[in-house]
N, C-alpha and C positions, 0 to 999 in steps of 0.2 A: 660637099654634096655636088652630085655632077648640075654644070648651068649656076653654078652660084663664083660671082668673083669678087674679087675686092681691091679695092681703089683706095690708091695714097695720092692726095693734093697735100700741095706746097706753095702757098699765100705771100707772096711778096706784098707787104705791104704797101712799100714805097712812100714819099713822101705825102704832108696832109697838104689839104685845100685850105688852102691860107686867104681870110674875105680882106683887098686891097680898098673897098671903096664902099659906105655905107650912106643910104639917099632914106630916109625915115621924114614924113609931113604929114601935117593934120589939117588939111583948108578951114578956114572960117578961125572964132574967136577959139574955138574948144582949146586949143594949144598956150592958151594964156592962163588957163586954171594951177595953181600949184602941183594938182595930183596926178593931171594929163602930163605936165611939163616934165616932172620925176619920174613918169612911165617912159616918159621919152630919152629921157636921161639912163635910163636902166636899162634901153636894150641892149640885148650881146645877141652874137657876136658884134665885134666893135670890129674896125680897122687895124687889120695886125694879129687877128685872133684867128684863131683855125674854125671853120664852118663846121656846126655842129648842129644838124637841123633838129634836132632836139629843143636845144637853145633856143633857137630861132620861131622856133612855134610858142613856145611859154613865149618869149619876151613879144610877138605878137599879139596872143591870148590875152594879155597884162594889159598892153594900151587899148584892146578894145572894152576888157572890163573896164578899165577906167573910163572910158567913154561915157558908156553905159549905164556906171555910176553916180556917174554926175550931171544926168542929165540929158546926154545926145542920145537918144536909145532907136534913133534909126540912122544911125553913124553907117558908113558903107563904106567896102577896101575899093576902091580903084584902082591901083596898081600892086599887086604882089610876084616881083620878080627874082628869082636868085640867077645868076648865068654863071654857070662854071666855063674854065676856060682850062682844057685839062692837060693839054701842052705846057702850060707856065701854071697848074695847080695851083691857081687863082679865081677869084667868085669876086662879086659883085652884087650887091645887096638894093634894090628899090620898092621903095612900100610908099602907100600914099593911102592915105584914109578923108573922105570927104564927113566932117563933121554934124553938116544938120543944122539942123533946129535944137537951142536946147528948150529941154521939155521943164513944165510949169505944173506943182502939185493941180487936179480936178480934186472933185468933191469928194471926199473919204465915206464909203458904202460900208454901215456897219447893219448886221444882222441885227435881227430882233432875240432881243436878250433880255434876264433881270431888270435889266437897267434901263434907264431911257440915253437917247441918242445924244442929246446934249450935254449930260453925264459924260456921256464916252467921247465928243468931241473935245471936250476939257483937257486927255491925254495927247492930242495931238501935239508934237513939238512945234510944228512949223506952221506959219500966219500964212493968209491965201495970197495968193501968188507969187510964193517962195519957188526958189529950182529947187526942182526934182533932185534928189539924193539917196543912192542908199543907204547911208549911214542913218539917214533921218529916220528910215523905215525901222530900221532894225532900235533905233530910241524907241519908237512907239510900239514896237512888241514886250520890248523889254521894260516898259512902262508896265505895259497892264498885265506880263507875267507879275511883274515885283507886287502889284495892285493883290495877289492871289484873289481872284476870284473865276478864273477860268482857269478848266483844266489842259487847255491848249487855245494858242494863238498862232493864229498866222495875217503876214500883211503882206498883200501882193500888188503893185503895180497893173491895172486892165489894159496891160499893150495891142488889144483886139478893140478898145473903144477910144486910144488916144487919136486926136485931132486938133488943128490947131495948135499944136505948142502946148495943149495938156492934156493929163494923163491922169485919171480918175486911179483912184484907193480901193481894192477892194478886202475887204473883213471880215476873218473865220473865228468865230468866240465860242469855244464851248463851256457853257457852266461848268464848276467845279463842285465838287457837295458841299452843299449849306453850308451841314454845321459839322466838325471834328469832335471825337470824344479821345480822349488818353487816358491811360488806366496805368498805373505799373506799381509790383511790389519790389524791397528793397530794404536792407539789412547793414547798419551802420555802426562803424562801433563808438560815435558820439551821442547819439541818438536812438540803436535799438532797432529792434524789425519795422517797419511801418509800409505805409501802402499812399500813393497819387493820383489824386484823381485830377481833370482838367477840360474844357470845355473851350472852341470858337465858334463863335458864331460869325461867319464870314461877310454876311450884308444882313443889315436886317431891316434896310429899305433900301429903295430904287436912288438915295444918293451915296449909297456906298460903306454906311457907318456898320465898325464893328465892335462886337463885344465878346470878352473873354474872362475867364476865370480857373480857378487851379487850391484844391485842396488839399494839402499834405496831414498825418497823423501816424505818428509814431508813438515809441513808449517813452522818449522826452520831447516832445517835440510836436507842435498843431500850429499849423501856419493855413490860412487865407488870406486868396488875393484876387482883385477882379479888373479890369482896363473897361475902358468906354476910348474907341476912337472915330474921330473922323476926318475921313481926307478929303481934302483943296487942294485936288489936281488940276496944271496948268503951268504957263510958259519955266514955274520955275515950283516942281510938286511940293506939298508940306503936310502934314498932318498937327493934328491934334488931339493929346491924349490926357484921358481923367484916370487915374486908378489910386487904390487903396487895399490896403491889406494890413491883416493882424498876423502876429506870430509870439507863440507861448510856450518857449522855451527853457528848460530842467540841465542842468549838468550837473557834476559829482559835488559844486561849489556854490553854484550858484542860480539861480532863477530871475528871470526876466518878459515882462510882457511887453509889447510894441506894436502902435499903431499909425498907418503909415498912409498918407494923403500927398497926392501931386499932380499937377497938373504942367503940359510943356505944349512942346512946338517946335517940331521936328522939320527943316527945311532941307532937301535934296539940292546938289550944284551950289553951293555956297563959297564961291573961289576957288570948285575943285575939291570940297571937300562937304559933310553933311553937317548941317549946325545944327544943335540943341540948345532953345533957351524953356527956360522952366521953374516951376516952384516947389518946393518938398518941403512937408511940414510930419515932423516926428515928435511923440509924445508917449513916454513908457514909464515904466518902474521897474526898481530891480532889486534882489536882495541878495547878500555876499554876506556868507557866514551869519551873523545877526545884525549885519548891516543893513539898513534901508532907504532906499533912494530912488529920486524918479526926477524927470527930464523932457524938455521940451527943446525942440529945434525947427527953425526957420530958413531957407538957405535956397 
């Protein structure tokens, strides 16, 4: 087309910008934390590596989250300089970040809910005048998700009211529904067609206790079962559970009835792992061909 033309470039690349000299500081104590310290340990480019500002922004990005993290949350850059020097295709790296004040958990602001507030103070991990952390946050969402009684949680930091060296909690709880029903049918070739029926009831007061239950019936096969729980949430959560159940059972050989009582106590973080201690008491009968026999158990 007349007026139309077209253009060939040819890119030398030439050699890269190689950073000679790396200046990375954090004023104040912040720089003595393990997590600060490894951020700092993690930046690239390093001395000897080719300048890749890409890099260079993450591994910036990194030590100011972790600032932030841990408490310094009005942490400031004071110096962020790169100097390219493009005759000898060398750069030079100075950052400087002045720390702060670290910040000290304020008062944790929880909505009005189900529940009363001293209930929901109970999930807090952390004791008053702990540093600020997000990892602690995100414990205490994740507390009172695992708690299922809200259908969303959120925990935020009020960085518009902190002062002084603390920083108040602010709390988004939306209830969850009550109570859950399950229904389902199902076809087995030990047991025959049958149908499950099943029931929670999420809180059924303001400290938290719940109760469930679950009927099964088949054409060999009738089992009931119901739980009572209640949780002792706090610096280290646990619960407490009652349940009982029967089940009356038919095979080609044999029949058996069983009734089933226990009571335990269930501990969260127990050296990194969740401990159960508990009691189960079993009591049935059974019969095999024109055998008959029946049993109790302690344990």
């Amino acid at each position: 087309q007349p007026g139309d033309y077209e253009v060939s470039l040819r890119i030398a690349l030439g050699d890269p910008v190689v950073v000679t000299d790396v200046r990375v500081e954090i004023n104040g104590s912040a720089q003595e934390l393990p997590a600060i310290r490894q951020a700092l340990q993690a930046f690239h480019p390093k001395s000897g590596e080719r300048l890749d500002h890409g890099v260079y922004e993450g591994s910036k990005s990194m030590i100011l989250t972790a600032l932030q993290a841990n408490g310094y949350l009005g942490a400031k850059l004071l110096r962020h300089k790169v100097e390219v020097t493009a005759a000898a295709n060398t750069a030079t790296i100075d950052l400087a970040w002045d720390g702060g004040e670290r910040y000290r958990y304020g008062e944790v602001h929880f909505p009005d809910t189900q529940f009363s507030e001293n209930f929901l103070q109970r999930y807090v991990p952390w004791r008053p005048g702990d540093y600020y952390t997000a990892d602690q946050l995100l414990e205490l969402q994740q507390r009172l998700v695992d708690a299922d009684y809200f259908s969303a949680v959120s925990v935020q930091p009020d960085l518009e009211h902190a002062a002084n060296g603390v920083v108040p909690i602010d709390m988004l709880l939306i209830p969850a529904k009550r109570t859950v029903y399950t229904a389902g049918a199902y076809v087995s070739t030990d047991s025959g067609p049958g149908v499950r029926f099943g029931f929670e009831r999420r809180w059924l007061n303001d400290r938290g206790h719940k109760i469930g239950g679950e009927i099964e019936y088949s054409q060999r096969l009738q089992a009931m079962s119901t739980y009572y729980r209640i949780p002792r949430p706090g610096q280290r959560n646990r619960n407490y559970n009652f349940a009982a159940g029967y089940r009356d059972e038919e095979t080609d050989t044999s029949r058996s009835r069983m009734a089933r009582f226990s009571a335990s106590e269930i501990l969260d973080q127990w050296h990194g792992y969740t401990r159960t201690l508990g009691l189960q008491y079993l009591n049935g009968d059974f019969t095999i061909a024109d055998e008959q026999r029946s049993t109790s158990m302690l344990y």
